[in-house]
PQR file with spaces between the fields and no chain letter, atoms N, CA, C, O and H, PARSE charges and radii, in Angstrom:
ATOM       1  N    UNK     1     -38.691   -1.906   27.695 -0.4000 1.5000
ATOM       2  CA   UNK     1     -38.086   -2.956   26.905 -0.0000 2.0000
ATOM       3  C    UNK     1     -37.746   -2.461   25.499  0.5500 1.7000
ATOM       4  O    UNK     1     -36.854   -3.013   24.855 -0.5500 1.4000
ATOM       5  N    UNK     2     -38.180   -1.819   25.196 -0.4000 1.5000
ATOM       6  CA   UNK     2     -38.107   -0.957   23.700 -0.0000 2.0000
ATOM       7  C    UNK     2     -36.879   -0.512   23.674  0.5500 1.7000
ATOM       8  O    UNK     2     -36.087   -0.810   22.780 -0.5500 1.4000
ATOM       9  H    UNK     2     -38.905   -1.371   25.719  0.4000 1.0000
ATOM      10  N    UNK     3     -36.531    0.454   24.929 -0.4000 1.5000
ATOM      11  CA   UNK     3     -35.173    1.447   24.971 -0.0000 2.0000
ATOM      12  C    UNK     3     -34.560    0.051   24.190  0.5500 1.7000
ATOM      13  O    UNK     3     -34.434   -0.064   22.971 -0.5500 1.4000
ATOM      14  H    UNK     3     -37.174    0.696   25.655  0.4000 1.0000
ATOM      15  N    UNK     4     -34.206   -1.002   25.242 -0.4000 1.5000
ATOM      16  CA   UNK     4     -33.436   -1.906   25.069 -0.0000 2.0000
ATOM      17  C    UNK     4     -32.966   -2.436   23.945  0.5500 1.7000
ATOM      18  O    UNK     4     -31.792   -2.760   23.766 -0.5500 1.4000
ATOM      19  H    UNK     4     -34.309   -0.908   26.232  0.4000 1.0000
ATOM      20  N    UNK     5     -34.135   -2.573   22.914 -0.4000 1.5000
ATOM      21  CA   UNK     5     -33.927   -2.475   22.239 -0.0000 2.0000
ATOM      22  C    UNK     5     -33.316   -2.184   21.146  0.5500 1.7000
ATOM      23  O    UNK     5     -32.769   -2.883   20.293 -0.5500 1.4000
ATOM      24  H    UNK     5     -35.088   -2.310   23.059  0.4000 1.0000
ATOM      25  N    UNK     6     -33.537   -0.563   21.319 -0.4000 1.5000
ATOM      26  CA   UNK     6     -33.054    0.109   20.355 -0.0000 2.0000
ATOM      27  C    UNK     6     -31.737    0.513   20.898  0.5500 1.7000
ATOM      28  O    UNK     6     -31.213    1.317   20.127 -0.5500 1.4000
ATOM      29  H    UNK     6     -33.982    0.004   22.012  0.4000 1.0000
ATOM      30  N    UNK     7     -31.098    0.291   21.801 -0.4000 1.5000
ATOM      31  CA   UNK     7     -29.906   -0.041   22.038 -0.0000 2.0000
ATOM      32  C    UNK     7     -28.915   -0.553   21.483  0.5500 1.7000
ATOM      33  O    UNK     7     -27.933   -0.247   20.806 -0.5500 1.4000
ATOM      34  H    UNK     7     -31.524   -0.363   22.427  0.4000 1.0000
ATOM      35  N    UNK     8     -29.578   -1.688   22.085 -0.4000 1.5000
ATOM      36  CA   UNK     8     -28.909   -2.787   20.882 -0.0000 2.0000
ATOM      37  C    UNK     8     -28.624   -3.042   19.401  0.5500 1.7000
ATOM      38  O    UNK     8     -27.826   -3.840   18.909 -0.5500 1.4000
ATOM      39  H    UNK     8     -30.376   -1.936   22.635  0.4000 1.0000
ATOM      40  N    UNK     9     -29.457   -2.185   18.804 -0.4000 1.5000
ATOM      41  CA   UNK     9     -29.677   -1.662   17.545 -0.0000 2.0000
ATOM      42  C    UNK     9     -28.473   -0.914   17.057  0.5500 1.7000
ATOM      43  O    UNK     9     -27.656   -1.276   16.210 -0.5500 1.4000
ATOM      44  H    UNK     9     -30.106   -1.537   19.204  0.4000 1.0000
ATOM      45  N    UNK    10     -28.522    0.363   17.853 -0.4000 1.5000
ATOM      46  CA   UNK    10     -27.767    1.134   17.627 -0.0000 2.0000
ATOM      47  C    UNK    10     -26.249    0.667   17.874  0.5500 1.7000
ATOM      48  O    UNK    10     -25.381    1.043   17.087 -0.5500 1.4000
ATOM      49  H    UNK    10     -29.185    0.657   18.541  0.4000 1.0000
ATOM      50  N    UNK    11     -25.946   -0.118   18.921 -0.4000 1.5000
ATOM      51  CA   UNK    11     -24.872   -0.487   19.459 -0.0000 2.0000
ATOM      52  C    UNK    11     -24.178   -1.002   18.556  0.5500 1.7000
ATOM      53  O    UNK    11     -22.966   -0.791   18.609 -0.5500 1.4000
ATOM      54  H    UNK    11     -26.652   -0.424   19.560  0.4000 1.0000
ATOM      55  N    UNK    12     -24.808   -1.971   17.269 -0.4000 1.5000
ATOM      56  CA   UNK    12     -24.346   -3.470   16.725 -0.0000 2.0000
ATOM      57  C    UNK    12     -24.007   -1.992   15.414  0.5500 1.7000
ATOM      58  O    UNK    12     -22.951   -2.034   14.783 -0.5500 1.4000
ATOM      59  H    UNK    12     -25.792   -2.143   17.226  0.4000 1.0000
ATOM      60  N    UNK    13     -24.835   -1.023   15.215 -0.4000 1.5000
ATOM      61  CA   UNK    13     -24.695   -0.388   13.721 -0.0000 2.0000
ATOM      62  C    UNK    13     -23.361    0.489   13.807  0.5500 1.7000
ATOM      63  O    UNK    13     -22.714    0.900   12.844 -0.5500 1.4000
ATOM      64  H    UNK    13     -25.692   -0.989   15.728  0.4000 1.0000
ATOM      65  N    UNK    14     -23.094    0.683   15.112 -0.4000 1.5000
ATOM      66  CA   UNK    14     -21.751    1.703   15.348 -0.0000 2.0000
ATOM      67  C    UNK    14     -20.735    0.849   15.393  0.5500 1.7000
ATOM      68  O    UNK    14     -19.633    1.159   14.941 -0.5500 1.4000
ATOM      69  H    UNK    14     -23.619    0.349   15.895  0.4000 1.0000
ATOM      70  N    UNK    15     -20.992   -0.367   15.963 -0.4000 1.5000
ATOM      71  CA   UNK    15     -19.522   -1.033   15.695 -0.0000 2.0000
ATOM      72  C    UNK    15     -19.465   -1.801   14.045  0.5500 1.7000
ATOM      73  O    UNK    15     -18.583   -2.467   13.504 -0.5500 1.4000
ATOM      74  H    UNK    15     -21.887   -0.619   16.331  0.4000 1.0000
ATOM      75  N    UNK    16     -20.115   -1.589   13.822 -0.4000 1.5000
ATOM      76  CA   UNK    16     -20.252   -2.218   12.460 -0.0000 2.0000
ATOM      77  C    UNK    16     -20.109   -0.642   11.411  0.5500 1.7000
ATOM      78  O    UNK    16     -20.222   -0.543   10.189 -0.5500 1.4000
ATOM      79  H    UNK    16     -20.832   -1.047   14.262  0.4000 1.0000
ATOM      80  N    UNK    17     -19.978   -0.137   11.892 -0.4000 1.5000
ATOM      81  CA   UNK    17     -19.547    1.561   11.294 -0.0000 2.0000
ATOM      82  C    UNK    17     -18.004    1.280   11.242  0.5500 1.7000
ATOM      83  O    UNK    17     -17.227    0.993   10.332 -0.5500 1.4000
ATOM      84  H    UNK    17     -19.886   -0.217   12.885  0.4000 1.0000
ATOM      85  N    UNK    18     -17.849    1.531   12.925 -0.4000 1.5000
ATOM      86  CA   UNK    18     -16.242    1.243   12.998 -0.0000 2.0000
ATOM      87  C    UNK    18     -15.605    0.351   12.460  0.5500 1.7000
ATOM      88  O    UNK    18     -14.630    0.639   11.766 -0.5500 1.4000
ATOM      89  H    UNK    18     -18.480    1.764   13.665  0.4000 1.0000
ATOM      90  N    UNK    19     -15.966   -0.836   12.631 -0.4000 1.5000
ATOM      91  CA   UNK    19     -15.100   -2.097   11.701 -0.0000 2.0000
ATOM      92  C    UNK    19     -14.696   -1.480   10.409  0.5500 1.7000
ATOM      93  O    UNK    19     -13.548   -1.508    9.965 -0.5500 1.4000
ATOM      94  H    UNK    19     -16.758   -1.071   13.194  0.4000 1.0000
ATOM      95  N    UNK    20     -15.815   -0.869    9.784 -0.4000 1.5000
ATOM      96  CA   UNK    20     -16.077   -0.273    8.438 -0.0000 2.0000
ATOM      97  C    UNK    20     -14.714    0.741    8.202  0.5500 1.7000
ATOM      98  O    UNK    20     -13.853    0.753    7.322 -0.5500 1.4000
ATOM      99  H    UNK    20     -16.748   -0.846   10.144  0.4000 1.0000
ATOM     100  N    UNK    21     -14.868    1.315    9.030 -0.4000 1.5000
ATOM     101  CA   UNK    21     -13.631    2.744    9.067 -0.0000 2.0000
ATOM     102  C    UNK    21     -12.433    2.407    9.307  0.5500 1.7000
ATOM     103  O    UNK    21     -11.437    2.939    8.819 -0.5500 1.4000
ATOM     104  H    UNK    21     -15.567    1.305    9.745  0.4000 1.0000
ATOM     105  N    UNK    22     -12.460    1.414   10.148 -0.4000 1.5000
ATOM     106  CA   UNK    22     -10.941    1.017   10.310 -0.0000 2.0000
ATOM     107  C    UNK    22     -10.205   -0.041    8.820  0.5500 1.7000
ATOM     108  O    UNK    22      -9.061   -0.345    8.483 -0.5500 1.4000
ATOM     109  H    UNK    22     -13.269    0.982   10.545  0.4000 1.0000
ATOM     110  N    UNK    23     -11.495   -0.301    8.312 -0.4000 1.5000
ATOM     111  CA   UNK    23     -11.203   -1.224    7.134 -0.0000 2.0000
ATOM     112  C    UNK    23     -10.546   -0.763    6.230  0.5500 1.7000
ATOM     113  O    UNK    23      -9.382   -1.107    6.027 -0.5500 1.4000
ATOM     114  H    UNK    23     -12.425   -0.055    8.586  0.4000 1.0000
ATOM     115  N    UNK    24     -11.473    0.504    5.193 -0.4000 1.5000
ATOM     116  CA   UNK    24     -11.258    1.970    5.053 -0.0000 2.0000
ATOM     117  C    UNK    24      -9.295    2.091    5.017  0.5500 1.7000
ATOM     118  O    UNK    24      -8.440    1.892    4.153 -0.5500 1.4000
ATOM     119  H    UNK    24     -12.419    0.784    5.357  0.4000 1.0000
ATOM     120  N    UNK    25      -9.283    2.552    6.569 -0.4000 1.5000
ATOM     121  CA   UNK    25      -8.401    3.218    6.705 -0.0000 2.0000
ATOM     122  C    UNK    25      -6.823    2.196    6.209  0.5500 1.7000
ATOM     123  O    UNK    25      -5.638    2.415    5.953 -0.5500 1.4000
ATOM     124  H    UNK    25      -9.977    2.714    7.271  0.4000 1.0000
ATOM     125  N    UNK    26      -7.814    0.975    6.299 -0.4000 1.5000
ATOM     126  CA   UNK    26      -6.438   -0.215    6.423 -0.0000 2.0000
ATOM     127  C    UNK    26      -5.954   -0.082    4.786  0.5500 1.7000
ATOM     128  O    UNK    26      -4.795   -0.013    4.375 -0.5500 1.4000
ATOM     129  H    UNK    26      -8.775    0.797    6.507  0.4000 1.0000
ATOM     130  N    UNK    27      -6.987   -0.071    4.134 -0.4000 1.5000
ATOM     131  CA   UNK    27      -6.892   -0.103    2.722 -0.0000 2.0000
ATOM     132  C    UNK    27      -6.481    1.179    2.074  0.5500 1.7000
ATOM     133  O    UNK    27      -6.123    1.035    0.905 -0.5500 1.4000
ATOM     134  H    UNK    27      -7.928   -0.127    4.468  0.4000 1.0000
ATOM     135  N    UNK    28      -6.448    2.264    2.493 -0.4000 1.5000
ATOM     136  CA   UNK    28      -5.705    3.579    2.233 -0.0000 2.0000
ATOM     137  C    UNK    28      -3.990    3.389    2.965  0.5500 1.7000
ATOM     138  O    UNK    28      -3.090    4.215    2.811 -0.5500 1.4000
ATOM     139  H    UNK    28      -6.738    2.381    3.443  0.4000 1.0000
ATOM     140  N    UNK    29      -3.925    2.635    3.426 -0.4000 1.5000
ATOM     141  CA   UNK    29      -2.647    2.521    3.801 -0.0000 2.0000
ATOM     142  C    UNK    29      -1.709    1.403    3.047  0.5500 1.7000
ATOM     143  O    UNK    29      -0.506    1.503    2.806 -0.5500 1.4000
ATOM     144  H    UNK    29      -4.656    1.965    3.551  0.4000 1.0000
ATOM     145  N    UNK    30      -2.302    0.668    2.840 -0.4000 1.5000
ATOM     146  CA   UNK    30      -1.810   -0.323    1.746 -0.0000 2.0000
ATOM     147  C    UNK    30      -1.966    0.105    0.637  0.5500 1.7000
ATOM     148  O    UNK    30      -1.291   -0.591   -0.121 -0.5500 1.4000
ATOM     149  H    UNK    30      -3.280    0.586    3.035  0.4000 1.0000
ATOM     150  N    UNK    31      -2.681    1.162   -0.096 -0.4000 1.5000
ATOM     151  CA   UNK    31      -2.530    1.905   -1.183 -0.0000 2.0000
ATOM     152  C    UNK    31      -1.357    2.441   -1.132  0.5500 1.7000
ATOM     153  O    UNK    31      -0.633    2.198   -2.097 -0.5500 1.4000
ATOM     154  H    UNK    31      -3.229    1.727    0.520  0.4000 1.0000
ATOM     155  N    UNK    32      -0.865    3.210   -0.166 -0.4000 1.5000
ATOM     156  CA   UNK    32       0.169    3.714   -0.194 -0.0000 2.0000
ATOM     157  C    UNK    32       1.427    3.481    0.210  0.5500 1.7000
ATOM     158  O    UNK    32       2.485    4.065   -0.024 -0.5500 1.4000
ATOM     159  H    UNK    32      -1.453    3.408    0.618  0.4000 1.0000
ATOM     160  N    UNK    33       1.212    2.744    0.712 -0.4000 1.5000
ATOM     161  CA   UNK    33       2.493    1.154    0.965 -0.0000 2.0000
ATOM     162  C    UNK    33       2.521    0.793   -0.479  0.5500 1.7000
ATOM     163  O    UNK    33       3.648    1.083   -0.880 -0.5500 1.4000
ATOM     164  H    UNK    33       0.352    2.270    0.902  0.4000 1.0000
ATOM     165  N    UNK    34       1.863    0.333   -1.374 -0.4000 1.5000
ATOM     166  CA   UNK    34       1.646   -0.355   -2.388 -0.0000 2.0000
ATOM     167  C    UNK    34       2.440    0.981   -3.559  0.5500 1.7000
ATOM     168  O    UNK    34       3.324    0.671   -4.358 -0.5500 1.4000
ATOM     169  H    UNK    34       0.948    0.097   -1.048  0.4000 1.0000
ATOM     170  N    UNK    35       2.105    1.874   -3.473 -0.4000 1.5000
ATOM     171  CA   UNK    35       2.507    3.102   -4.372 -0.0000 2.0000
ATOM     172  C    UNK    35       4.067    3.476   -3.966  0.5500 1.7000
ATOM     173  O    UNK    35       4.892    3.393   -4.876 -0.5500 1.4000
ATOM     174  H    UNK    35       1.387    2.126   -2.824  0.4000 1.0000
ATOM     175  N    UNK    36       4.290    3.675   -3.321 -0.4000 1.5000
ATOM     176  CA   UNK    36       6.169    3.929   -2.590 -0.0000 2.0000
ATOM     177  C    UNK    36       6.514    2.604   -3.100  0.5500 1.7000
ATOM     178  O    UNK    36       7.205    2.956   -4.056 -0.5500 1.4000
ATOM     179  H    UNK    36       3.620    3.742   -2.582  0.4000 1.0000
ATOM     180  N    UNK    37       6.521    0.869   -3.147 -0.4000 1.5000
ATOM     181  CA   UNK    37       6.712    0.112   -2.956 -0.0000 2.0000
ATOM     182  C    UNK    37       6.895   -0.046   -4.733  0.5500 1.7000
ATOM     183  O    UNK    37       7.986   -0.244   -5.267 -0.5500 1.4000
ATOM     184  H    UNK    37       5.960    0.583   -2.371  0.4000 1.0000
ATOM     185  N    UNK    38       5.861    0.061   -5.324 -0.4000 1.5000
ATOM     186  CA   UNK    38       5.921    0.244   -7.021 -0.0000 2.0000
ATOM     187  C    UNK    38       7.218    1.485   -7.503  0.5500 1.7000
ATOM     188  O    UNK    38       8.128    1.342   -8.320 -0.5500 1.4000
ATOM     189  H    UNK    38       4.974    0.222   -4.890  0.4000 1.0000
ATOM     190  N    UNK    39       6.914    2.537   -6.756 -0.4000 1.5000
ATOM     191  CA   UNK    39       7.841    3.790   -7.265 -0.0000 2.0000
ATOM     192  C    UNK    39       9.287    2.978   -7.160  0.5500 1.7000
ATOM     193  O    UNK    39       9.968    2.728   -8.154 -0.5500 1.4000
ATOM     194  H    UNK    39       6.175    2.653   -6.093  0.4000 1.0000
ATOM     195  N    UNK    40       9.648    2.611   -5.828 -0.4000 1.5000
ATOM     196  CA   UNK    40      11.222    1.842   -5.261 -0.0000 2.0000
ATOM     197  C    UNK    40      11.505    0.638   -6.194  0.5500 1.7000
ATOM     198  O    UNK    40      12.680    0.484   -6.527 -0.5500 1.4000
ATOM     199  H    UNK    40       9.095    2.814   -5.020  0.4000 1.0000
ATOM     200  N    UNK    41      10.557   -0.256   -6.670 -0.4000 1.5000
ATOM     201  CA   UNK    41      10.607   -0.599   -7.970 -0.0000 2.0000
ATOM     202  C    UNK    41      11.162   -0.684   -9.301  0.5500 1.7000
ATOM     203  O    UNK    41      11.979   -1.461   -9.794 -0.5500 1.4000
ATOM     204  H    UNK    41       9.603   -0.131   -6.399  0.4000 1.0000
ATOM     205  N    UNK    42      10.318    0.618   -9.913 -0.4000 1.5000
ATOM     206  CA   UNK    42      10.336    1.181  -10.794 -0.0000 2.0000
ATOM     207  C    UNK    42      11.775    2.035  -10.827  0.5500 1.7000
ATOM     208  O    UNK    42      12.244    2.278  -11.939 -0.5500 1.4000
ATOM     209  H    UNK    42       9.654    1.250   -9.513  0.4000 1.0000
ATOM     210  N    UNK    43      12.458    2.476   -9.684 -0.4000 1.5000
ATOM     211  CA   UNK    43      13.608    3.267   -9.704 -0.0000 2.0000
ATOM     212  C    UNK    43      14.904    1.698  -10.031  0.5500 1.7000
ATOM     213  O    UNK    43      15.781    1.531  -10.878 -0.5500 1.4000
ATOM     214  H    UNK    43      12.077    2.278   -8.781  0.4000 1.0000
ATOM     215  N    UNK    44      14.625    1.226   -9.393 -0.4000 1.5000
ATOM     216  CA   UNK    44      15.903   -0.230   -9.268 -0.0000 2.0000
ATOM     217  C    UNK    44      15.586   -0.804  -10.694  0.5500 1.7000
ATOM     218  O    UNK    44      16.397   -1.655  -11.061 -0.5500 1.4000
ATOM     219  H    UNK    44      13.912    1.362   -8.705  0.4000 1.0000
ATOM     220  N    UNK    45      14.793   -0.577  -11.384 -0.4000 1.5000
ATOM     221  CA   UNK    45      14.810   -1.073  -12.406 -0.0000 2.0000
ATOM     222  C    UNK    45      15.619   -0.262  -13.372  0.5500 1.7000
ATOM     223  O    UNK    45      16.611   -0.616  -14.008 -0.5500 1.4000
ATOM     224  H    UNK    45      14.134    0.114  -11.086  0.4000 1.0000
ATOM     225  N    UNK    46      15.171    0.578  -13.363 -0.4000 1.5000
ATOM     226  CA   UNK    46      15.817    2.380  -13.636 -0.0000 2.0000
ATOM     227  C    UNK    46      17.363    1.832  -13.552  0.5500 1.7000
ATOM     228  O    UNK    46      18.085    1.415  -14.458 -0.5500 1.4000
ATOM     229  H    UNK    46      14.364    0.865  -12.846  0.4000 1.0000
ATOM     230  N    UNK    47      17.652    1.997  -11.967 -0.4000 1.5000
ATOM     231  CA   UNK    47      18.836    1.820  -12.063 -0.0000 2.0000
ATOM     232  C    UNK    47      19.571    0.698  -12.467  0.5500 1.7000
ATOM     233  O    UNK    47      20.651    1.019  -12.963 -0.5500 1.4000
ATOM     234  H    UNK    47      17.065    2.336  -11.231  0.4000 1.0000
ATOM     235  N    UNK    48      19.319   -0.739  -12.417 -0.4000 1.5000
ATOM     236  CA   UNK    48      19.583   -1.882  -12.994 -0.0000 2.0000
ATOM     237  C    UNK    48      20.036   -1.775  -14.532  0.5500 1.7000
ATOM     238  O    UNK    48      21.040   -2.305  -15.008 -0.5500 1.4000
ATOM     239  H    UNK    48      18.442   -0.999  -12.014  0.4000 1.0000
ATOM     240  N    UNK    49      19.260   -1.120  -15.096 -0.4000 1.5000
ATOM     241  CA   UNK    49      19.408   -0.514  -16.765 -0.0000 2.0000
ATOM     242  C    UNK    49      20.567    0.174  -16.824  0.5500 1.7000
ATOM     243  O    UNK    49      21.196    0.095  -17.879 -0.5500 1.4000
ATOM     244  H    UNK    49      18.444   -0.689  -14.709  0.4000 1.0000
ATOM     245  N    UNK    50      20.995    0.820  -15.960 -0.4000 1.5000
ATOM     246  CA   UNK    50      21.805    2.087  -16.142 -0.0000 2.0000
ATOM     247  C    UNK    50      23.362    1.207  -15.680  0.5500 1.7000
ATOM     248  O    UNK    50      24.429    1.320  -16.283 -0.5500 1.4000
ATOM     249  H    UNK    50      20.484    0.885  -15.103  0.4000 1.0000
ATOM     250  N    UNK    51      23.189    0.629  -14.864 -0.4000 1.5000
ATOM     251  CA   UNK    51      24.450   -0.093  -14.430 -0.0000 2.0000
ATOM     252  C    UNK    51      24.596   -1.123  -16.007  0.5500 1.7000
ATOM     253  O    UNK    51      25.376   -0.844  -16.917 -0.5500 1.4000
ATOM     254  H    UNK    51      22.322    0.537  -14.375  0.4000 1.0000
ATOM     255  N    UNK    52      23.832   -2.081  -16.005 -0.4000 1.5000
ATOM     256  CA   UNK    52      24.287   -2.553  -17.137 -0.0000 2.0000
ATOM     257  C    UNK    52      24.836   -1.813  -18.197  0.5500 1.7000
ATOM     258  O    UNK    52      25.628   -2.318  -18.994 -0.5500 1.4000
ATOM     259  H    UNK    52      23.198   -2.308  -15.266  0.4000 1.0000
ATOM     260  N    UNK    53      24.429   -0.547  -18.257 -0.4000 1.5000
ATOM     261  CA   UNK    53      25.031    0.485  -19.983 -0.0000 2.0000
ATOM     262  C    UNK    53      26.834    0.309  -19.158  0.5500 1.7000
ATOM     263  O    UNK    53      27.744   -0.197  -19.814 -0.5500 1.4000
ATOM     264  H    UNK    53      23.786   -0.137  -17.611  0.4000 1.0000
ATOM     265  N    UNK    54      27.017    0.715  -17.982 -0.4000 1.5000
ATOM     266  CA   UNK    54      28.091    1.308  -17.422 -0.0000 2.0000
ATOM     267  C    UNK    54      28.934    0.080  -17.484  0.5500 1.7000
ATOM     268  O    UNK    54      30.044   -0.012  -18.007 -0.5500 1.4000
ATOM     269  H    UNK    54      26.277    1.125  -17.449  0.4000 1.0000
ATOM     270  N    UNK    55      28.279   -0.813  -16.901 -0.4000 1.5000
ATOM     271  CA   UNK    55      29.228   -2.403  -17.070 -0.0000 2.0000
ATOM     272  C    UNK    55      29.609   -2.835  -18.117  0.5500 1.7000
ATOM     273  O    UNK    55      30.617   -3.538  -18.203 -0.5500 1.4000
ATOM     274  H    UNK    55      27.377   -0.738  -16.476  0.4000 1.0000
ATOM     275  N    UNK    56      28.496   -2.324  -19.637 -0.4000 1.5000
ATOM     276  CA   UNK    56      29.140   -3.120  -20.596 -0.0000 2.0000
ATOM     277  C    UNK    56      29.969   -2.477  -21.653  0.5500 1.7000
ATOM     278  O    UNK    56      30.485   -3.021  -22.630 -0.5500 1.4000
ATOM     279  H    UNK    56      27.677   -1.753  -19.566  0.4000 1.0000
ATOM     280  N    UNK    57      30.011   -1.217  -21.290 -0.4000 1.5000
ATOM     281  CA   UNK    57      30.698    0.359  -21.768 -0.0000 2.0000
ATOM     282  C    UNK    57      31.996   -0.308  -21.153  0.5500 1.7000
ATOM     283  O    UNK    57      32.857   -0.725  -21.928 -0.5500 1.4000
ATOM     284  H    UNK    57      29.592   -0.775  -20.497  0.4000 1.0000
ATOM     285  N    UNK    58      32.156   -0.417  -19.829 -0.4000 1.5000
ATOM     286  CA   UNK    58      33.563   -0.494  -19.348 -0.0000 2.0000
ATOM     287  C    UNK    58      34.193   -2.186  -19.727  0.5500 1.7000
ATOM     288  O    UNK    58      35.327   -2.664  -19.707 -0.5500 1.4000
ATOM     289  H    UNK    58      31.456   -0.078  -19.200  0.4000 1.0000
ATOM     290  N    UNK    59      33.435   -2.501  -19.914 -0.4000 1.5000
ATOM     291  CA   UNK    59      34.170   -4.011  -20.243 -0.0000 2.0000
ATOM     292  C    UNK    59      34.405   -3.941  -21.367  0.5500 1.7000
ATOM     293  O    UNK    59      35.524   -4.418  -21.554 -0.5500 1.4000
ATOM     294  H    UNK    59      32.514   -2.113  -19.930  0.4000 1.0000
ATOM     295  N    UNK    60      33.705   -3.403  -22.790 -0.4000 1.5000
ATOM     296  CA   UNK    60      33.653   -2.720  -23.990 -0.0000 2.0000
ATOM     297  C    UNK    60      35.433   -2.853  -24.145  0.5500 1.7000
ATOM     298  O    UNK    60      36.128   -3.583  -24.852 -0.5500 1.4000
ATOM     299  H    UNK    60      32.796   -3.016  -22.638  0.4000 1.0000
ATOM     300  N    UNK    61      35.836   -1.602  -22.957 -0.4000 1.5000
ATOM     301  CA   UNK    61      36.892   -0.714  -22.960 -0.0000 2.0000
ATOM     302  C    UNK    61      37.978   -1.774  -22.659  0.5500 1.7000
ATOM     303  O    UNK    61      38.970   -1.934  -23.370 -0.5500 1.4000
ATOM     304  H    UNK    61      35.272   -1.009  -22.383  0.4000 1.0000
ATOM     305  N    UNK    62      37.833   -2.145  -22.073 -0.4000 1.5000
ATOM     306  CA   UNK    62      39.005   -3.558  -21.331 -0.0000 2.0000
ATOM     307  C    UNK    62      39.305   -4.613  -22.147  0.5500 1.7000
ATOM     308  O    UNK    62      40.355   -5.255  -22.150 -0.5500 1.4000
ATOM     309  H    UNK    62      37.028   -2.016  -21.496  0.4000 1.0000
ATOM     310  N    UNK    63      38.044   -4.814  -23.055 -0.4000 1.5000
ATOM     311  CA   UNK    63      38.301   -5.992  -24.080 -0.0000 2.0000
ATOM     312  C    UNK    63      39.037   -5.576  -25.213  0.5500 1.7000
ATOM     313  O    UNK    63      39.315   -6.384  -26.100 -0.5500 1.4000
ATOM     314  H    UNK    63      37.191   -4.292  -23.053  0.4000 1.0000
């Protein structure tokens, strides 16, 4: 009855490992979802700036 025990023991601590790791892993991936997602961002903003100089340079010119 003991084995049984400690079976069960062990059984509940490994999946409770795994949950753990896959959690882990979920959250290293949304880090980096999250980081590409800021960079793509940060560039459209970039570029948003840059179109406006160009739009108001050329309308500048027209007016």
């Amino acid at each position: 009855m003991a084995g049984i025990d400690t079976l069960r023991l062990a059984t509940a601590q490994d999946q409770a490992l795994a949950v753990h790791d896959i959690d882990v892993m979920g959250q290293d991936c949304h880090g980096a979802i999250d980081n590409l997602l800021r960079q793509g961002m940060i560039q459209l903003e970039h570029g948003a700036n840059f179109l406006k100089k160009v739009v108001h340079q050329h309308s500048a010119k027209m007016a």
